[in-house]
Each structure stands twice: as C-alpha cells, then as structure tokens.
N, C-alpha and C positions, 0 to 999 in steps of 0.2 A: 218551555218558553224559548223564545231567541237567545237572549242572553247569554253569552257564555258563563261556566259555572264559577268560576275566578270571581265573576261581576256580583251572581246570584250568591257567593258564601257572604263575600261581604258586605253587600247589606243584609244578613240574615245575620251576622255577627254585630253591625254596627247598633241595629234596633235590640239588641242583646239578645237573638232567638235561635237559642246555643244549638235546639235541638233541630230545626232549618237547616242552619249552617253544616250538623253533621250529618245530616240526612244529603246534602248535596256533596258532603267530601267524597262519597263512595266513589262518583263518577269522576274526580277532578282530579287532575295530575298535581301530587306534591300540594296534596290538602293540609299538613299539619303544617310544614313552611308557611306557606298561606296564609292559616290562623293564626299561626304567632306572629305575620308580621302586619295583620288586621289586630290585632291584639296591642301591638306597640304602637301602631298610629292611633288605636282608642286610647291610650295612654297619654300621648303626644298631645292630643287634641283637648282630652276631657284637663290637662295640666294649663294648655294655654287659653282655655274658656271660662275657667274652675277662676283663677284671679281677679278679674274684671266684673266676673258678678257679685263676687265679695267686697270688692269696692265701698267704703265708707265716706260722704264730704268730711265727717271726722278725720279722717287721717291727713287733707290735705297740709293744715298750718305743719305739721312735723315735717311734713314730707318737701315741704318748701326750703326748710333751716336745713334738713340732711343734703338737698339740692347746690347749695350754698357749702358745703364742706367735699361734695362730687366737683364744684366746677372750680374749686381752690389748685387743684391741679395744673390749672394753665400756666403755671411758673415753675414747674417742675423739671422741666425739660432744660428752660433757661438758666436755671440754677445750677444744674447739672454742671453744664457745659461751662457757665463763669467759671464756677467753683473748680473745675478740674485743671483750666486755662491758666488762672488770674489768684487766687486764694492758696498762699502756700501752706493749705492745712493738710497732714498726715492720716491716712485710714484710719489711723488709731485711733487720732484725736477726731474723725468725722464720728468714728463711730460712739467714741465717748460724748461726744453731743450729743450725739441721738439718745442718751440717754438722760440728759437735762432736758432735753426738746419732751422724753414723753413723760417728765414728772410733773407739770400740769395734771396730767390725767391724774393723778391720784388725788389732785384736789377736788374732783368729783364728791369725795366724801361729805364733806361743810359743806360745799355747794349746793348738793343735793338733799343736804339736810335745809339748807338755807330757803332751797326753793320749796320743801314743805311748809315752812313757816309763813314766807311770803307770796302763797301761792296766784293769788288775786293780781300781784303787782311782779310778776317773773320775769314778764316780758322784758324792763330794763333790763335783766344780764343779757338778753340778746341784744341788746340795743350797746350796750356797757362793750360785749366783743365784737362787734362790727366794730367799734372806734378803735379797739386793738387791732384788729387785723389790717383795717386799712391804716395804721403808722406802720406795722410791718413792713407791706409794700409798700410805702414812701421810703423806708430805708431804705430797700434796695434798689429800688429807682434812681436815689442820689449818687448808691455807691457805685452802681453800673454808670451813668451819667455823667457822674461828678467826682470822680474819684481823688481827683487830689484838693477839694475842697473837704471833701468828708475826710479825709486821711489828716488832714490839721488838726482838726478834733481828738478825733478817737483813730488808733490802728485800725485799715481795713478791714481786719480778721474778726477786732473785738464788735464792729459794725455789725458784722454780717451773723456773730453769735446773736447780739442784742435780737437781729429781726426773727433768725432764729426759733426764738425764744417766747416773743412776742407771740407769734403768729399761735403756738397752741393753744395759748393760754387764753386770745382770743377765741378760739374753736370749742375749747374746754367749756369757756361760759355758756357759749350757744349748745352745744351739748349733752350739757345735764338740764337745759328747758325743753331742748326737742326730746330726749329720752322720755322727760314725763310726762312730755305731751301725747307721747303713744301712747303710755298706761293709761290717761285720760279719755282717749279718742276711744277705746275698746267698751262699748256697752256691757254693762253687768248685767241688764234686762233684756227680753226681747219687744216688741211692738204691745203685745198681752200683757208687759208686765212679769213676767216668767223669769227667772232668774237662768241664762243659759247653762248649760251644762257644760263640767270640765274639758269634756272632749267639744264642747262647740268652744269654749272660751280659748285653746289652744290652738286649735285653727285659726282663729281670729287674731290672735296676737302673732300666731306664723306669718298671716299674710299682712298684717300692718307692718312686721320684721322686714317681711319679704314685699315690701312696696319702698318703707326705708333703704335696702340694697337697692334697687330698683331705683330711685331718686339719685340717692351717691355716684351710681354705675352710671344712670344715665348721664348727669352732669360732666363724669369724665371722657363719654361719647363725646357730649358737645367740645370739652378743651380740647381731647384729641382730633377732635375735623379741624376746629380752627387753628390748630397748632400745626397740621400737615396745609394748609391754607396759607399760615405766615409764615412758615418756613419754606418754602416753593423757591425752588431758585436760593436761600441761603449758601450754598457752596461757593456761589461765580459772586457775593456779596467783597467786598474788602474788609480788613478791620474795624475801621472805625463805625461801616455799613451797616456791619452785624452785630455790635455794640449797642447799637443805635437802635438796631428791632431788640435788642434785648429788653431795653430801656422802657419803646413804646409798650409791650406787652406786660410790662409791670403795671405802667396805666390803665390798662385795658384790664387788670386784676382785680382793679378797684369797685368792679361792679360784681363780685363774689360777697362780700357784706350784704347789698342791695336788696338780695334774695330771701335770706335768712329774715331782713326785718319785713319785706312784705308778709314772709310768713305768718308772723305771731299779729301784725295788723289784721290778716283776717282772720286769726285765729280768736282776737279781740272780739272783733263785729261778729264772729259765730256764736261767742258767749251772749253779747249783749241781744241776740236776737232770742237766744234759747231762754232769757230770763221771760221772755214776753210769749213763749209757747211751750205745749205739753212737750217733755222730754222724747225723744222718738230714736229707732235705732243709727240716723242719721245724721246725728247729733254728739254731741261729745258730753257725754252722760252718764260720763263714770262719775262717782261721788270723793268728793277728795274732803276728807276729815283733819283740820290743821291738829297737828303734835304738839305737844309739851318740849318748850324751849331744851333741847341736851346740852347743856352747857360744856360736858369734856367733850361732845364732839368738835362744838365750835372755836372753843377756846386752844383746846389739845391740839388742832388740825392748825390755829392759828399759827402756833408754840411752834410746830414741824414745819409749819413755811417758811417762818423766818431762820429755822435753826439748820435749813436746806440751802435757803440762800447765802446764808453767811458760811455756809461752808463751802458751796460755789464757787464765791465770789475771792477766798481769802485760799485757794490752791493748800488745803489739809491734804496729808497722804491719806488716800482711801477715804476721798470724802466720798465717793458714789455708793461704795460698801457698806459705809455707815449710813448711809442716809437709805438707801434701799431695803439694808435691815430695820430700821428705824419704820420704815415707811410698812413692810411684811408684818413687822410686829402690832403696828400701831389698824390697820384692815383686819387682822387676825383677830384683833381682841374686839372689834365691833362687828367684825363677822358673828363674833360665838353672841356676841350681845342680841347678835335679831334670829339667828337660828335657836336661840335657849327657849324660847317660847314656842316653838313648832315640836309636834310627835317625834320620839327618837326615831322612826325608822324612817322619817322624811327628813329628818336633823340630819342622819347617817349619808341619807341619799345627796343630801345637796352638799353633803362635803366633801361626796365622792366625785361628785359629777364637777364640781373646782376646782380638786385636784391635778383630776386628768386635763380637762380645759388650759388650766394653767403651764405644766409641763409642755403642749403641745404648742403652747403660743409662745413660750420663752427658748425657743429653738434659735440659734445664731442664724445670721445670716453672713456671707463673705463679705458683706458691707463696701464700698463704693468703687473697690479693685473689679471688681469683674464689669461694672461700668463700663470704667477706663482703659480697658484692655479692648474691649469689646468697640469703643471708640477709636484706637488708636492702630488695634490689632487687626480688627474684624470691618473699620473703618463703617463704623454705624455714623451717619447723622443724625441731625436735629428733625429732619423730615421721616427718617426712616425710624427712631425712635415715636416719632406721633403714630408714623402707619402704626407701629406695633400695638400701641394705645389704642388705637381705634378699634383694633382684631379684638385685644383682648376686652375693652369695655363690652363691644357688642355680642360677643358672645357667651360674657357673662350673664349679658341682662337674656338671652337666650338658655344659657347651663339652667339662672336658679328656678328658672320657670321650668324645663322640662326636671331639675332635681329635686322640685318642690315635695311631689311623693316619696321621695329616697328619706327626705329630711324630716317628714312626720313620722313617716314609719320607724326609723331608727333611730336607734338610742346614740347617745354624745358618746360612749364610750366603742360604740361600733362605724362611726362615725370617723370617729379621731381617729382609729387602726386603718381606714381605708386612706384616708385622707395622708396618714403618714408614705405609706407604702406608695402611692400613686405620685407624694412630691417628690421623694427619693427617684421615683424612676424617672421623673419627668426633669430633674435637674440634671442627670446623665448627658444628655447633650452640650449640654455648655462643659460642665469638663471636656467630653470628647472634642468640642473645637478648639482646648485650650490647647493638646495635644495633638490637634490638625485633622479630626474627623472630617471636614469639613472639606479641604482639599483632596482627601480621599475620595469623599463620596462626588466632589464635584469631578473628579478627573473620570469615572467609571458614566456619569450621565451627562456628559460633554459639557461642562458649564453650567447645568441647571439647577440641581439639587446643591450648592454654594451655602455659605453660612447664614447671608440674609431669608434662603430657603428654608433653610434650618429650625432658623429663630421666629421665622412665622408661624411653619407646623408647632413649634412648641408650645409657641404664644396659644395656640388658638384650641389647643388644648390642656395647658394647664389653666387658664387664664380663671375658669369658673370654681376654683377648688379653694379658692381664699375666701368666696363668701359663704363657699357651701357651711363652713363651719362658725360662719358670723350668726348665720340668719337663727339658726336653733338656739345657740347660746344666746343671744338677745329675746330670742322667744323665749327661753326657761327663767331667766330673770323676770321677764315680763310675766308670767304666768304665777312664780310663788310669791311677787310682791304683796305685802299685808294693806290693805285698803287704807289706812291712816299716816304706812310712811313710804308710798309709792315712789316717793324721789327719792330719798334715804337707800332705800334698800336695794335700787336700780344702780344707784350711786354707789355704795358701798359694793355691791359684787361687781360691777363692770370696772371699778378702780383696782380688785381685786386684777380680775385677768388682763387689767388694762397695765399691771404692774409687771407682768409675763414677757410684754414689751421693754421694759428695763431692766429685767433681767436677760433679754435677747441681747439687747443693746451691751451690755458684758460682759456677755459671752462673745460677741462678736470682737468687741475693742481686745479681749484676751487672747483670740484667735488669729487680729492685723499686727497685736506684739508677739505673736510666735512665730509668724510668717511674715513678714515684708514686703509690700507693696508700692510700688510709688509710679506716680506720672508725673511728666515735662510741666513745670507750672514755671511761667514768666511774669515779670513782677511790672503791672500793668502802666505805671506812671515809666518806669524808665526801659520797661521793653525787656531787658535780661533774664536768661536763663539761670532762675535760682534751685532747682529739681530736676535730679534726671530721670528717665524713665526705669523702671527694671519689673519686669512682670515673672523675673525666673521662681519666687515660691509660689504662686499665684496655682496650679497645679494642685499641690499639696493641702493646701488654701482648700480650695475647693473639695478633693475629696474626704476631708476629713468634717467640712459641714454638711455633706451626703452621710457620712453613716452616723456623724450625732443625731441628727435629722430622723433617721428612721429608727435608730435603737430603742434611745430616751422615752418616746412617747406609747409608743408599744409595750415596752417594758412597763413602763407606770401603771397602763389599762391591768395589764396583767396582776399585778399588786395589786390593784385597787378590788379588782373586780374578786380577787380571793382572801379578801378581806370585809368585817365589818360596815366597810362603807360603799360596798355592791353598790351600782346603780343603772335603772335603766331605763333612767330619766331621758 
C-alpha cells in the first residue's frame, strides 16, 4: 500500500492485530521502539477513555461535597502570607496546631457510626458543617479587616486558633456523609440482577475513589486560576491594598459550603426518584441495613472529645502525647472489634496493609519554615504560589488518570516503596536551593533555569504522588466495608490513617524544637518588628526530613511483608 510502515504497524497494533503489526516490523526501521511507544499511547488512551464510561449519576451527590473540600483552598495562600506577616506564632507552635486542627478527623469514628444510625436524615451534618465552616471564614475575615476590634475580645493568635479549629471540624462532618455516600453510590447488582464480581466491585470503587480525587483536585484548579487572577499585580498593591484583597477573598470563601449542600440536595431528590422506580445500575443502590445502637462507641468517643478539649484548652504538659495515645488506643480496640469477625488471613491482610499505610502517612514534614524562606529567600509571591497550584492541580487530575493502571495493578505495599523513594528524590531540590543550587544552575544557563524554574519542574512532577496513594487506600476501605456498618467501618479506618496525620504533625513540631526557624513577623495594630528572621538550621531542617522520609516507611514494608501480616492487598 501507500502508506508508510510507521502508519500501517499502528493501526495494525491499535485494532490489537499483533500478528499485522509484526508481519510489517520486518520492513520498518526501528520496529520494536515503535511498538512500545504504540503500546503506551494504547495505554494513555485506553486510561483516559476507560473513566468516563465508568461514570455512575450515582456518584454525582459525593463528588459534589468532595468539590467543596477541593475549592476550600482559596484561603490557603492568604493565610499563608498573614500568618507569616502579622501572627507572631512559632513553627513549633504552627506545627503543634496542625495537630489539634487534624483531631477532628478522628472523630470520624461516632460520626460514622452516627451516620449508620441516622442514615435517612445524614444530610443535616452536611448542613450542621457548612454553618461551621462558614463562622470559620467570618473569623478570619474580621481578624484580617478588623483587627483591633477582634483583638478587645480575644488575642489575635487565640482568634486565629479558634477558626483554626473550626474549619475541620466543619469538613469532618461533611466528610464521613460524602465518604458513605460512595459506598452507597457503588451498585452490589448489575442491570440482570447479578451480583458483580470482586474484581468488578473494585474497579468500581477505584473509579468512584478516583472521580472523588478528581472532584478535590479539580476544585483546587478552580482556586488556583482564581487565586493567580486576584493576585495579578499584588506586588505594586500597598499595605492596607492587600489587606484589603486578603479580606475580600475570605468573602469570596463563603460559597465553599454552597457546594457541599447542593450536593446531598440532589443526592435527596436521587432517593426520592429511586423510591418511585426499579433499582438500576445508575442509581444509588447499594443497600444500607441500619446497626444496632454501640453505645461505647458513641459514648466512649463522646468521653475522648471532651477529655481532648479539656486538655487543649488547660496547656497539660504532653497533652498532644496523651491524647494521641488515648486516641491509637481507643481506633485500635474498635479496629480489632470489626476485623474479629472477618477470616484470619484477611484479618492478617488488612492489618498489614494499615500498618504500612499508616507509617508512610505519619512522615514529618519541615512544616511552615520552608514556606517562609521560600518567600523571603526565593522571594516566591502570592501569584507565583497560585501558578504553582495550578501546575500541580492540573497535572494531578492528568497523573491519576494516566496512574490509574499502576494503582489497580499494585499492591499498597508496593505502592508505598515507590512512592517513598520518588518523594525523597523529589524533595532534593528544595534542599539544594537552600544551599544555593539555584544560583548555580542559573549562572551556567544564563538566567533561565532560576529557583522559580526549579520549583515548577518540581511542582509538575511531584505534584501527582500524593493522590497516587489516597485513591487505593480509599478504594480498600471501600471494598472490605461490611454492608450493615458501611459508615462505621470507613469511619473507623480512615480515622485510623487519618491519625498518621497527628502523628506527622509531632513529628514535625519535634523536628521545628530541634532546629530553629523563624521569620520577620510585625505586630499588625502598631506596625513593630516583634521577630527576626534566621533561616541558619533550616538546611539541617530539611535533610534530616529527606531521610526519615525514605527510611521509616520502606523499612516497615519490609517488616511487614516478612511477617504474618503479608499483604497484597
């Protein structure tokens, strides 16, 4: 034929007609390159085709409330920048926040027991944190706005905990309703009636997983454009100018609740249509069997919130220790309570497959010092922070879709080893600019490869590795849940490795009291410089969270996997 043989292997490859295709390699120059790279664009393709037909109207209402925790990010930026400005709070003490900010999550447990009981009437806690989140942003709207009206009150500092504080617990409640409303949205049946199969029900819960990153991710697309949008020109702004957009964009925050409640409203009128027609695979027509009231979960869990806040609240030494422990102890024992009833070799397996997950997720981070160096040192902006947000949103929601095959195929414990090994390396540049790579590499390519160069290539490839290991772990929760405590048992493990998060959070705060950090903060009613800057451990800082980072969580796979509790889940 005409064609050249390039033209002819690949379509003889793409209609899968192996033996065409090799029957034209004899003549082609550089046939098996060829193949393999007609081979990865069928990959490419069959990944980004493969989602959209899997598509359920089921999964919309979740994927509405996860949209709503992706476009929460639009104050992220803003926060940043006050906080680093205006807030004379210590790395230490940021980071010791961070770890009351993510003990919310562990109230997932009652929550989620709460939402099996009252499955019919759920929707209020979305409704219940939408009112939380929006006081959140009122606070800080006032405290940015109105700062020495709020300061009469309450200390700046103790304001800015409160919203804080607030804001999860808000998320938390919308949270353990969208979580169950995946397991809900996932059909047990097919169109016939046919009970799917393991391997189909796993798929399906991937891609409900993987439509939920998908919702988050996109959402923080959207803050990141508008956020490179209203910061435009911030530089040439004056003080009070940019104060002033701080303020409006807290405003402008207030339509993040908005979304979450249109959700579960149509997640309402999806029920009430389904009462009135035969169940179908389009439909949200999983079967939800209400539990038998547990009273020590709801009481117990009650008993731990207040005995959390009262330790908060009244500065205990080692109140985070105690209550962390408190909180491992108290997940542990209602772990063994829903795993006692499943086979030991699958009891084994998902106690392995926790383990590992948890190690890998309570990894320190250098916590808000490399920020602020990064601002002051690297002279990042508020615009050039969004570009970076915008790289990495978009080419997340591009990584999970072409890594979507990587994540069914492999197990969490092979999964977690790549994913360790690849942060580690991928954190390597930001050390190197703390130590001036940066200036190096710009002086040898005349100006062009700079630190803003730097931080983009990094950006836009690490950027897809943080969901790569959300989307599976949400899918294996999702898949061993027992059909009568689907919120319970989603609830109890995601609090579990959601607890991975406060113990990161002190490890970090232990790693800003070994090392030293601090920036210029001015004490915003009277202008003064109350902090000076010093970034000299900041170095040390950094490499010593590159090799916890990569040792910890490899080592544990290794343990684990020569151990009883193998998994390859």
């Amino acid at each position: 034929t005409s064609e050249p043989a390039w033209w002819r292997i690949g379509i003889a490859a793409y209609h899968h007609s192996a033996s065409a295709a090799f029957t034209d390699c004899r003549s082609a120059l550089g046939c098996n390159s060829v193949l393999r790279m007609i081979s990865a664009m069928q990959r490419i393709v069959m990944s980004v085709t493969e989602l959209p037909r899997q598509f359920r109207w089921s999964y919309v209402p979740p994927l509405m409330v996860y949209l709503a925790a992706g476009i929460s990010g639009l104050t992220a930026i803003v926060g940043t920048f006050f906080i680093k400005d205006y807030l004379n709070l210590s790395a230490a003490f940021l980071a010791s926040l961070g770890f009351w900010v993510g003990l919310p999550w562990a109230l997932k447990m009652p929550l989620g027991h709460l939402v099996d009981l009252i499955w019919k009437h759920k929707n209020y806690l979305v409704y219940l944190g939408a009112a939380v989140i929006a006081a959140s942003l009122l606070i800080m709207y006032g405290l940015i706005m109105h700062t020495a009206d709020m300061a009469d009150i309450l200390p700046v500092e103790s304001w800015y905990v409160l919203s804080a504080i607030l804001a999860p617990v808000g998320f938390v409640l919308q949270d353990v309703v969208a979580d169950a409303m995946t397991v809900e949205a996932v059909p047990a049946l097919d169109e016939t009636g046919v009970p799917f199969s393991d391997a189909a029900m796993k798929n399906m819960h991937i891609t409900m997983q993987t439509l939920g990153r998908f919702a988050i991710i996109g959402g923080t697309v959207l803050v990141a454009l508008a956020n490179v949008i209203l910061f435009d020109g911030a530089d040439l702004l004056g003080e009070s100018a940019r104060i002033e957009l701080y303020g409006k964009i807290y405003l402008y925050a207030l339509i993040i609740p908005l979304f979450s409640v249109v959700g579960v409203i149509i997640a309402s009128v999806s029920r009430h249509q389904s009462l009135h027609n035969n169940p179908s695979a389009d439909g949200p027509v999983a079967v939800h069997s209400k539990p038998k009231i547990n009273w020590s979960i709801l009481l117990g869990s009650l008993g731990f919130a207040i005995f959390s806040v009262t330790l908060g609240v009244t500065n205990i030494a080692y109140a985070q220790e105690i209550v962390f422990a408190g909180s491992v102890g108290i997940i542990l024992f209602l772990m063994s309570r829903l795993v006692a009833v499943l086979p030991e070799h699958q009891r084994f397996m998902i106690i392995g497959t926790a383990i590992i997950v948890f190690m890998f997720r309570a990894m320190p981070s250098p916590g808000p010092g490399l920020t602020w160096f990064e601002i002051d040192e690297l002279l990042f902006n508020e615009q050039f922070f969004s570009v970076l947000s915008v790289i990495a949103s978009v080419l997340t929601l591009i990584g999970i879709v072409l890594l979507r095959p990587f994540m069914v195929r492999n197990s969490m414990a092979k999964i977690i080893v790549i994913l360790s090994i690849a942060g580690a390396v991928l954190f390597l540049p930001s050390v190197g600019m703390y130590y001036g790579l940066h200036h190096w590499t710009a002086s040898l390519t005349g100006g062009i490869v700079d630190a803003r160069f730097i931080a983009i290539v990094n950006t836009a490839v690490e950027s897809p590795l943080g969901q790569v290991s959300m989307i599976p772990l949400l899918a294996w929760i999702a898949k061993n849940a027992p059909e009568n405590m689907k919120a319970t048992f989603f609830a109890v493990f995601a609090s579990f490795t959601n607890l991975a998060l406060s113990a990161s959070a002190l490890g970090t705060k232990y790693l800003n009291q070994a090392f030293i950090v601090t920036r210029e903060v001015k004490d915003k009613i009277t202008n003064e410089i109350v902090t000076t800057a010093d970034y000299s451990e900041l170095g040390l800082l950094l490499l010593t969270v590159t090799g916890i980072a990569l040792i910890l969580p490899i080592g544990t796979v290794i343990i684990v996997q020569h151990s009883r509790f193998s998994t390859n889940e």
